[in-house]
N, C-alpha and C positions, 0 to 999 in steps of 0.2 A: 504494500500500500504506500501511499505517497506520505513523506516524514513527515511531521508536524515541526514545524519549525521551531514554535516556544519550547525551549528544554529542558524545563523544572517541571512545571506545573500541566504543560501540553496546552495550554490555553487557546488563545487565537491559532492558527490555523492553515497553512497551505503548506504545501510543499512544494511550492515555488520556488524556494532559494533565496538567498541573500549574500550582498556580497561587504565586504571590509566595511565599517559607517565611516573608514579615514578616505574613501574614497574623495574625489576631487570633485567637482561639478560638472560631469559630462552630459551631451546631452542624447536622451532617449532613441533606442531602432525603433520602439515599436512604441502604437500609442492605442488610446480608445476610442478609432475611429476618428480625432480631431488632427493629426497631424504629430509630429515630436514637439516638445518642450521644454525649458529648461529643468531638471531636476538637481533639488540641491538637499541636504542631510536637513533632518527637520531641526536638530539642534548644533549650536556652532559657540566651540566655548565654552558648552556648559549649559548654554540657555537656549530658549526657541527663537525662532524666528516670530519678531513681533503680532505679524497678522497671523500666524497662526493660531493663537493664545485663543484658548474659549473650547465653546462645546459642538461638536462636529457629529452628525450623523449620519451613516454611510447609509447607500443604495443597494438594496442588498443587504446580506449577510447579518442585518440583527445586533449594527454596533452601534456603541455614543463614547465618540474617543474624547477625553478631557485633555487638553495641551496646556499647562500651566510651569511656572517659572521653574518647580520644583521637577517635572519630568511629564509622562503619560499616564494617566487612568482608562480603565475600559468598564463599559458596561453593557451587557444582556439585554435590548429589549422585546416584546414580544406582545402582542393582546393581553396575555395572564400576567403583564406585570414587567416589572425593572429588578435588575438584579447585578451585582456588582462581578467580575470577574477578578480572581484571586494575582491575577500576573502581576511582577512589581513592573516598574518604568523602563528597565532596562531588558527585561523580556519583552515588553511591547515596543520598545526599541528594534529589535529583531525583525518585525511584522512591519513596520509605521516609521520603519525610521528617514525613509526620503519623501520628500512631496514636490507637487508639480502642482501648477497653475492648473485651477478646473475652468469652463467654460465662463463663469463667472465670478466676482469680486467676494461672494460668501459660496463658492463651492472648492473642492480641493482635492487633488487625487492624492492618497498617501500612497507608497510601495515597499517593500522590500530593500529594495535595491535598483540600478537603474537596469532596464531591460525586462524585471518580470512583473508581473500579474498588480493593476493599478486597482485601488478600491476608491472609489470618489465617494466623498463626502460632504454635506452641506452643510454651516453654519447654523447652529440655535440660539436662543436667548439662553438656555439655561436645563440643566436636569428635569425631565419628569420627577416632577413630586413622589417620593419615595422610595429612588434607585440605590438608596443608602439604608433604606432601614433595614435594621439587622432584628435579628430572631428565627424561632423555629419553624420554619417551614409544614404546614401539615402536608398527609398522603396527596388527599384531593387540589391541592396546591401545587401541587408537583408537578401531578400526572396534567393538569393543565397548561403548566410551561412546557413539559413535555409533547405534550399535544401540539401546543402554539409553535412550537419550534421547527415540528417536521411541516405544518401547516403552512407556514412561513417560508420556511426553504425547501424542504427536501425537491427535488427537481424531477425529479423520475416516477412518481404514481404510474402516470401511464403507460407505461414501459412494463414496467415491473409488479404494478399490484393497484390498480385501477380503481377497486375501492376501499383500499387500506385507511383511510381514515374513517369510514362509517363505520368498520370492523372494532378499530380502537372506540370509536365513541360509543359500540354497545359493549364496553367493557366497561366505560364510567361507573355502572350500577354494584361493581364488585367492588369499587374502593370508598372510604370512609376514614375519618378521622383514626380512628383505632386500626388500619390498615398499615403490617408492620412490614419492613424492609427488605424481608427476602418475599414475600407474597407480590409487593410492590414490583420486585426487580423482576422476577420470573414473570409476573404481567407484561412487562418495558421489554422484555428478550422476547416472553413467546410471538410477539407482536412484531418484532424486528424480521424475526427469523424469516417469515414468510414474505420479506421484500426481495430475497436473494441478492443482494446488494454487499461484497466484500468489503465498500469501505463503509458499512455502518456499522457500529459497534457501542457495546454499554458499559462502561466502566466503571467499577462501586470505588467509594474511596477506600480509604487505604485502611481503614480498619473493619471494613467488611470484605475485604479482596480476598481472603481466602475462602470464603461460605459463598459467594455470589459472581458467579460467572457469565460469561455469553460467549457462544462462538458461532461462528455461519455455519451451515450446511454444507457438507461437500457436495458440489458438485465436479462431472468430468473426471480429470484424468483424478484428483484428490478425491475423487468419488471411487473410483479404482482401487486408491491406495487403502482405502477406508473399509472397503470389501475382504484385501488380502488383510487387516489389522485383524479383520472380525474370521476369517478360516483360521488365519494363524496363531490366533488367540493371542494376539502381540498388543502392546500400546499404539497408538497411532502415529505419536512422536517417532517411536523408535523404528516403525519400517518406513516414515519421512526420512528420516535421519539415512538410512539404510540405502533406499534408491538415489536420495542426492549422493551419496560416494558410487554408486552404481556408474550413476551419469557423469560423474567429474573423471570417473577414471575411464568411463567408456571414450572421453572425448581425447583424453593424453595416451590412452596405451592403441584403439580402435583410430578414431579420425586422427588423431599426430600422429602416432606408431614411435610414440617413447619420447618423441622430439621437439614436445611443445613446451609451453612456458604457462606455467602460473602464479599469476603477480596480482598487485594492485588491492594489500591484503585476500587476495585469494578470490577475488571477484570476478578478474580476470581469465580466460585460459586463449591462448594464441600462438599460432604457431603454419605450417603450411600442410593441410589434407591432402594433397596429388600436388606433381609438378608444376608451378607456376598456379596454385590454387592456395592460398592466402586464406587463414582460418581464425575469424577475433568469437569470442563467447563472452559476452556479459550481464552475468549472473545477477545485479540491480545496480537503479542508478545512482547509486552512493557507497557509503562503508568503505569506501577506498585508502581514507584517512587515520592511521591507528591514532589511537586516544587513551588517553587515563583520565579516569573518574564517569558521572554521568554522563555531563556533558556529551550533545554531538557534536561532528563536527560541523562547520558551516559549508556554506557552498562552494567560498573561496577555497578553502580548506581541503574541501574535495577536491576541488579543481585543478589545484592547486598538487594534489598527488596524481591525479591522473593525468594530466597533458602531458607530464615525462613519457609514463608508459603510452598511450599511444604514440608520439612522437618517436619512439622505437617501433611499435607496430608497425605504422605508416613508411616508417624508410623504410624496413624487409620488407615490405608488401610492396616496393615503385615497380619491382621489374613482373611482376605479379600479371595474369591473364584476367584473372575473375578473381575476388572477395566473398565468400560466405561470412553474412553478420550474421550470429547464432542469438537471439533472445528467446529463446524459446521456455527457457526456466527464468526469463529476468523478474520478479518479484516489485520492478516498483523502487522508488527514490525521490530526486530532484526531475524537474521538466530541465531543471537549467544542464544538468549531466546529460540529460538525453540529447537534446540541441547542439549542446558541447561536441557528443561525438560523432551526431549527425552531418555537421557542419565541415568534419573532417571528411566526406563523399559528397561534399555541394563544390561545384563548377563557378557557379553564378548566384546572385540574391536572390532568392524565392519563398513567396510565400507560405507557408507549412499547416497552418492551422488556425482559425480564430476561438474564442471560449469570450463566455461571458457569464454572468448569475443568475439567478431566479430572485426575481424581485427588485431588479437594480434598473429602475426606471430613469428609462430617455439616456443612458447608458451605451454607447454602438459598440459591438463586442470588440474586444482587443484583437489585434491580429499580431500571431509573431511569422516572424521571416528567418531562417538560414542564410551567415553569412558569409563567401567563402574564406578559411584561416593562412593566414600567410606560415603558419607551422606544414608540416610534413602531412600529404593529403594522397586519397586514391580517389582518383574520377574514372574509373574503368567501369567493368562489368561487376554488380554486385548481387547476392542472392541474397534476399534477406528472410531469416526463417523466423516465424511466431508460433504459437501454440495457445490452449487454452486455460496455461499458466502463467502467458503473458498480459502484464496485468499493470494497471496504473501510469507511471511516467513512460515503462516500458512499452504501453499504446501509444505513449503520448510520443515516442520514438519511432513506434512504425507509422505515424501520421508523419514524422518529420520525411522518414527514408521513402516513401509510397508519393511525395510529391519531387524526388527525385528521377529524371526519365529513365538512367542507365539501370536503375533496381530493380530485381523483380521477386517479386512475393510467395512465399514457397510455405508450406507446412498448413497449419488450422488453425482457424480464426480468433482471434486475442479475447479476454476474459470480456471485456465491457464494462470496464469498472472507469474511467476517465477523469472525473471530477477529482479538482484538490479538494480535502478532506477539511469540511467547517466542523472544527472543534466545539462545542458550547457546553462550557461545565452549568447541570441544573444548580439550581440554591440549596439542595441535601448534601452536596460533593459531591455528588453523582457527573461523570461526564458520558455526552453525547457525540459518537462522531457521526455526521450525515455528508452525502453526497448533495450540493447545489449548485454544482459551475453546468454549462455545456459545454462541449469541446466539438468543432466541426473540421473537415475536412477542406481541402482545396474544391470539392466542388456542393460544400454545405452541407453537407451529410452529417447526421448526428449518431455515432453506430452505439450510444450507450444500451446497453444490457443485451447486444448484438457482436459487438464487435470486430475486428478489422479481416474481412475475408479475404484468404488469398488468392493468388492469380492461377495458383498451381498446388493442388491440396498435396500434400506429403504427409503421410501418419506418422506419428514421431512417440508417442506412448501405446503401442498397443497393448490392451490388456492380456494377451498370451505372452507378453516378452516385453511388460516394464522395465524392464529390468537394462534391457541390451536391444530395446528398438530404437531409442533413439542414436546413439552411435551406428547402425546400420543404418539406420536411414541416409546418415549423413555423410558415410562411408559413400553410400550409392549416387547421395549429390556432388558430395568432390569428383569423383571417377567417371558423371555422367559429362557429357558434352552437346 
């Protein structure tokens, strides 16, 4: 799934990326349909930037960012009420820490960093009346932020579960003041469960985490693995565990034959399948960065470890006929890592994708572009493989490589998960992850809960031969011509 950027608390929300706040004043690729503008760090010094100072509510996404001399506040709001969000200033710093000029004198886009995902904001007098008050939240209080919040955002009903909100509102009559926290939670999950949506999830806090769980449903090929858990009377973890060394070694001893390379803390595997056939695999779009302590790492960070190693990839790969990109186990990271090594098979500028929110009115989605890297690049013949464990940035990947012409599309069609993941912690501590961006294609296509079909189907997990189909497969596409 795509990181949550805040890294304490998980609070606000994308997994967009971010880059250094010491960056300089550069000015924006990509905008929201108005054109680039300048973007500058929202604090300098120490302090804000004057006109920023005050209470801002975005379009979209359910925020009221506070910009005051001392740093950022965030708040939650929704129909069922205002609620404050626990992030200090320096985690909302992470999300909010550049802005740009919105359309008008009381609007503002805040970002990231310059290049990703902009949130516009408008200007208020002041806080709704009692986004501060604190106290005990009851059940039926809950379950109504709760309610309001997918009501508000979640993007995909009709995709996915068409009348999931009438289904929750005939559950209302189960909850009551005396309605206690594991009743409540297993309410919030069973209700989840049947949107089949990977990036939604329910999180208790940390003193009910151990009694109160949620996980999705398997489906597809983790629907497979879930089957051999249940013959083999194994955990489910441990024959995950089992088939990814399956696959890491099917690709170094099968498709390399002993001679490849696993780098970029292990995320990476590259090396060349057949003569002059050039072989990269990677595993998600992040973790590249070893770390100590919680902390992740940032985008930069990432980036930062990973352009060495492809800048080796890329120079083995010049005198190269054809490239296989292997995503086919990629799990999901930054869109900025995805772009990053997209960008490293772009020729020319090109368009890749627009995305925009639910609820983010008079908003024109953002569009980004690839742009080519003056570092070490292949513009040949590329194969790019997906499956339907490719999932999150790593769709947002085969959107970038699918509007490249030399690529062609091989294996079975990516998970459908797309959207950056809107974090909102309820007021019990409870948090909520929902999907509410779109993401579309170069010719408008929205493939959420579909996702990216290939041009040339290849099976790559079949259920007689998990274990060792996908290395044959891939065997058959290096050696085919």
């Amino acid at each position: 799934m795509k990181v949550p950027m805040l890294r304490s608390r998980l609070v606000p929300l994308v997994l967009a990326g971010l880059l250094a706040a010491a960056c300089a004043t550069p000015r924006s690729t990509v905008g929201p349909g108005v054109g680039p503008g300048l973007v500058t760090p929202v604090m300098k010094d120490g302090a804000p930037h004057p006109e920023t100072l005050g209470v801002w509510r975005s379009r979209g996404y359910g925020w009221l960012l506070t910009v005051t001399p001392q740093g950022l506040r965030l708040h939650h709001e929704t129909a069922a009420g205002c609620h404050a969000d626990p992030s200090s200033s320096a985690e909302l710093m992470e999300l909010f820490g550049f802005q740009e000029p919105g359309p008008s004198a009381d609007s503002v886009d805040f970002l990231s960093s310059p290049g990703e995902t902009r949130y516009r904001f408008d200007r208020v007098a002041a806080l709704p009346p009692g986004c501060d008050t604190e106290g005990p939240w009851s059940a039926p209080a809950v379950f109504d932020v709760f309610q309001a919040t997918f009501a508000e955002h979640y993007a995909f009903f009709p995709e996915r579960s068409p009348d999931w909100m009438s289904r929750l509102e005939a559950q209302r009559s189960r909850v009551n003041p005396n309605t206690d926290d594991t009743a409540l939670f297993t309410l919030f999950a069973d209700a989840l469960r049947t949107l089949g949506d990977s990036h939604v999830e329910l999180l208790a806090d940390d003193a009910s985490s151990d009694s109160l769980r949620y996980e999705e449903r398997a489906t597809g090929t983790f629907a497979l693995l879930e089957r051999e858990a249940q013959r083999t009377e194994r955990p489910m973890r441990a024959v995950q565990k089992e088939w990814m060394g399956a696959y890491r070694d099917g690709i170094l001893q099968t498709v390399l034959r002993g001679e490849g390379h696993h780098v970029a803390n292990q995320r990476i595997l590259w090396g060349f399948a057949a003569p002059r056939v050039g072989y990269l695999n990677v595993l998600t779009m992040g973790g590249f960065a070893a770390t100590s302590g919680e902390e992740a790492p940032t985008l930069a960070e990432e980036l930062a470890a990973l352009e060495p190693v492809l800048d080796e990839v890329m120079t083995a790969f010049a005198g190269a006929d054809r490239v296989i990109v292997d995503v086919s186990n990629n799990r999901g990271g930054h869109d900025g890592v995805a772009r990053a090594i997209a960008e490293r098979f772009a020729d020319q500028r090109r368009h890749v994708y627009s995305k925009w929110a639910r609820g983010a009115k008079d908003v024109p989605p953002q569009e980004f572009f690839l742009t080519p890297t003056s570092r070490p690049a292949f513009h040949g013949p590329v194969s790019l493989v997906t499956s339907d464990v490719t999932v999150s940035a790593g769709e947002v990947f085969t959107l970038a490589m699918r509007a490249l012409p030399q690529v062609v599309h091989v294996g079975s069609a990516t998970r459908g998960c797309f959207s950056d993941v809107l974090v909102k912690p309820l007021p019990n501590g409870w948090t909520v992850h929902l999907s509410n961006e779109h993401y579309t294609d170069t010719k408008g296509e929205d493939r959420e809960a579909r996702g990216v079909p290939p041009q040339k189907p290849l099976e790559l997990f079949p259920e007689a031969d998990l274990a060792r189909g996908h290395a044959r497969a891939i065997r058959a596409l290096a050696d085919s011509r």
